[in-house]
C-alpha positions as CSV (number, residue, x, y, z in Angstrom):
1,X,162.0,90.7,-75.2
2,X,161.7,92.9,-78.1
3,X,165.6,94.0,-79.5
4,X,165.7,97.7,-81.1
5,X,168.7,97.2,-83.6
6,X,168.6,100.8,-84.8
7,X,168.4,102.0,-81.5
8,X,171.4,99.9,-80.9
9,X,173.8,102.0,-83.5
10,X,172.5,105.2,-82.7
11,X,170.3,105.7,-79.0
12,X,167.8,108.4,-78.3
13,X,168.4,108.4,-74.5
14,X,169.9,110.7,-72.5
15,X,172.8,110.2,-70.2
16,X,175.6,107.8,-70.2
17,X,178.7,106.7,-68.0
18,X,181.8,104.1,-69.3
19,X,184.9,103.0,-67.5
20,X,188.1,105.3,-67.9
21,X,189.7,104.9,-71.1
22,X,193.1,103.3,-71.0
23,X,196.3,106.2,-70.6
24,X,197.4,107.2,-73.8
25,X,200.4,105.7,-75.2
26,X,203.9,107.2,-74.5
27,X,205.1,109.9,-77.4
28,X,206.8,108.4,-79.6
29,X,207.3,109.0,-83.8
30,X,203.6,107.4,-84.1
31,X,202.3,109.8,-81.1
32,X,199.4,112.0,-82.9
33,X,199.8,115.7,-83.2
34,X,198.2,118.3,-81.0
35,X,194.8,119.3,-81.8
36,X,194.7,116.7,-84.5
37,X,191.4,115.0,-84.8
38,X,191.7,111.1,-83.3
39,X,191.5,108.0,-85.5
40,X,188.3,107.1,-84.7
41,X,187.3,110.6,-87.2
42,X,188.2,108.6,-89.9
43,X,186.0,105.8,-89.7
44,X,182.4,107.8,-89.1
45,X,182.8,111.1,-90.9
46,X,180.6,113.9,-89.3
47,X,179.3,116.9,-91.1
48,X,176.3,118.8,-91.5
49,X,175.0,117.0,-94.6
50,X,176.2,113.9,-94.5
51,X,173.8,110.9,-95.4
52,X,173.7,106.7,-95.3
53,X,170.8,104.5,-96.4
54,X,170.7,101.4,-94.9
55,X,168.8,98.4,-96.3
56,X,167.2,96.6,-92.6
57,X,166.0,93.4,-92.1
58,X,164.5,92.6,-88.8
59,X,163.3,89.2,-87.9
60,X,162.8,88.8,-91.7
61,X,160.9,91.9,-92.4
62,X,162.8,94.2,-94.8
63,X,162.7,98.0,-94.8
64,X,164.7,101.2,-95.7
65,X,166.8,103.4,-93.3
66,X,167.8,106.6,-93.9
67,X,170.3,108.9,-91.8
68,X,170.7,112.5,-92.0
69,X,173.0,114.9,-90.2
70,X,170.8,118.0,-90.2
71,X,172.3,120.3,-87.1
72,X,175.5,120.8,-85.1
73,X,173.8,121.8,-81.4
74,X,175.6,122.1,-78.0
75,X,179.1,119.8,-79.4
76,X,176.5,117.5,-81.4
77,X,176.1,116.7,-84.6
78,X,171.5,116.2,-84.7
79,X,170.0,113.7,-86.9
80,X,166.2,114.2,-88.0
81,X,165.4,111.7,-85.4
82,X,166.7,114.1,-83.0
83,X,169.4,111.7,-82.3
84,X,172.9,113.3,-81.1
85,X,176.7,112.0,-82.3
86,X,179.7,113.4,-81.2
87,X,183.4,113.4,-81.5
88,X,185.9,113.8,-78.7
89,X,189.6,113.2,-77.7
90,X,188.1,109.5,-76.5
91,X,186.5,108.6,-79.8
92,X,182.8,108.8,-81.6
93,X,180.1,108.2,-79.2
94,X,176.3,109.0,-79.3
95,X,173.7,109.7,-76.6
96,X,174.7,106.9,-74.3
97,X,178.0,105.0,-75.5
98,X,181.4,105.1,-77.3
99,X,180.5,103.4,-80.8
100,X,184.5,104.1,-81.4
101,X,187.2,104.5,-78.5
102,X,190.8,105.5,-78.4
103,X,193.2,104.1,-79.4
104,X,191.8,101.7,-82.0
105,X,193.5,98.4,-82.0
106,X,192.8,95.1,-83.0
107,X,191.6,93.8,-79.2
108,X,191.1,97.0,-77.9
109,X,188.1,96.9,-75.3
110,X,186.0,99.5,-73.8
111,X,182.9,99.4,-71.4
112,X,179.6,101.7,-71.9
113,X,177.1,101.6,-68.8
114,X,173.9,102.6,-70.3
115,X,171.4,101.7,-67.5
116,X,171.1,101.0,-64.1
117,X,172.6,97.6,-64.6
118,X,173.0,97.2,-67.9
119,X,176.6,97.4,-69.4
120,X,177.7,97.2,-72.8
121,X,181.0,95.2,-73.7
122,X,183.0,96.1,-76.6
123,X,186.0,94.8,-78.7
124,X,187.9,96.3,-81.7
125,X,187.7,92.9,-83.6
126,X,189.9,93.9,-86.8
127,X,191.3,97.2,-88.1
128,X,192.7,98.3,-91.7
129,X,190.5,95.0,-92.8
130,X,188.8,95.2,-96.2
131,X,184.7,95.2,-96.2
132,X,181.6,95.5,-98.8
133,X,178.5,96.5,-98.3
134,X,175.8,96.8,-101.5
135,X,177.0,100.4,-101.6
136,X,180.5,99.2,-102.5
137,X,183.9,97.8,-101.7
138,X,186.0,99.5,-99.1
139,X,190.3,98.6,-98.9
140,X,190.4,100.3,-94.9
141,X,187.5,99.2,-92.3
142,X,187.3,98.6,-88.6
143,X,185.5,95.8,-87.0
144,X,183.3,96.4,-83.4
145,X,181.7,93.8,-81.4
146,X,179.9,94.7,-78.4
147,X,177.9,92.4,-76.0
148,X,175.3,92.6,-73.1
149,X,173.1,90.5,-71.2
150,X,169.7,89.8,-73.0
151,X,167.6,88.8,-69.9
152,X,168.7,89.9,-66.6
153,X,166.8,86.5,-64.8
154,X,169.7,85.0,-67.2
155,X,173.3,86.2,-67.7
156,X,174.1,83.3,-70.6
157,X,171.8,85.2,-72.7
158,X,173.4,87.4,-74.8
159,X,172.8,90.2,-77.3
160,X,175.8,90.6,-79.7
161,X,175.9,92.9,-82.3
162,X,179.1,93.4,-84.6
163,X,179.0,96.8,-86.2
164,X,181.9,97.4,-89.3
165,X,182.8,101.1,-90.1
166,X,185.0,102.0,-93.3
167,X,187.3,104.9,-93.8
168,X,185.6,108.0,-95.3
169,X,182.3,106.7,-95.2
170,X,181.0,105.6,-91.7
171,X,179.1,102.5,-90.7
172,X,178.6,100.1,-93.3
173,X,177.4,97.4,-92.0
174,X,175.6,96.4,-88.0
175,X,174.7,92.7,-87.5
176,X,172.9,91.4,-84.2
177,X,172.4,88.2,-83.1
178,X,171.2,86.4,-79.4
179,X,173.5,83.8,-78.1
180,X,172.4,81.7,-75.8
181,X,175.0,79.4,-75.0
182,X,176.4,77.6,-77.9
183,X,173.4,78.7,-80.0
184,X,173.5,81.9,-82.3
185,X,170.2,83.4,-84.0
186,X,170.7,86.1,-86.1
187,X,168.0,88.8,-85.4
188,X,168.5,91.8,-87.5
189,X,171.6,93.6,-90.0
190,X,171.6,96.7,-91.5
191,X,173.5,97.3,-95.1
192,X,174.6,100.6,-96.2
193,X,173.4,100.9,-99.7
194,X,174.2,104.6,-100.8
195,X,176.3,107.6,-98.9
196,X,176.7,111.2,-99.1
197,X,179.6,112.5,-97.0
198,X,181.8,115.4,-97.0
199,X,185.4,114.5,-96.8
200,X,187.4,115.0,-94.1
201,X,189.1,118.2,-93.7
């Protein structure tokens, strides 16, 4: 089995289907104003522009990363990979899957089918935690782990990733590991070591 980490955070294919969201929560003092953009905007800026570098390490080999927001086509913000992000009422999602969905809460969960068969598990671990990358310190981050079966022929084979966003800057970190029962590997993590975004408006 070969495991695409990058293609992981941010897919290249086409198409996508998840399980409702959850109904929003009743108004209340805390309810968000009309037309305001949802929380999940705060935790992976998009804008024309904006740039991460990632230091990768996969299966021990090290290498660079670089993301760049080049385009805003069809609702889409376009990296130079052609990749697509976008933001809706239900969160951040790319090509395929919600990488953030409404309402973010510690134990949140949220469901991403991205293939005949193959269905993506997430949980909001933490929120408002503190997290560090090699491109700094950061005092308000959110916590994602998302699951799905490694080997169809079998289910107790897992590929976990835990992907950590921070407030005005975007995804600093993505770790991935197999689980196969009680056993973790580690197979790959990406480190954000420099950013350029425009801040939020």
């Amino acid at each position: 089995m070969t495991v695409r980490p990058w293609a992981v955070l941010i897919a290249g294919v086409l198409g996508c289907a998840h399980q409702p969201a959850p109904p929003p929560p009743p108004p209340g003092p805390a309810a968000r104003p009309a037309g305001a953009l949802p929380e999940s905007a705060r935790y992976f800026p998009l804008a024309v522009g904006n740039q991460w570098t990632y230091e990768a390490t996969y299966l021990g080999e090290r290498s660079t990363r670089r993301v760049e927001l080049i385009a805003f086509r069809d609702g889409s913000y376009v990296d130079r990979d052609g990749r697509a992000l976008r933001l809706d009422r239900e969160g951040i999602r790319d090509q395929v899957r919600y990488l953030l969905h409404e309402p973010l809460g510690a134990g949140a969960t949220w469901t991403s089918v991205v293939a005949p068969g193959s269905a993506e598990h997430y949980r909001v671990v933490s929120v408002g935690e503190p997290c560090e990358a090699p491109a700094g310190k950061f005092k308000d981050c959110v916590e994602v782990e998302s699951r799905t079966t490694a080997d169809p022929a079998n289910p107790g084979r897992l590929l976990v990733n835990r992907v950590t966003f921070a407030a005005g800057v975007g995804i600093v970190q993505v770790r991935t590991a197999l689980e196969d029962g009680q056993r973790s590997t580690p197979t790959a993590e990406l480190r954000l070591t420099s950013f350029q975004v425009a801040p939020l408006r």
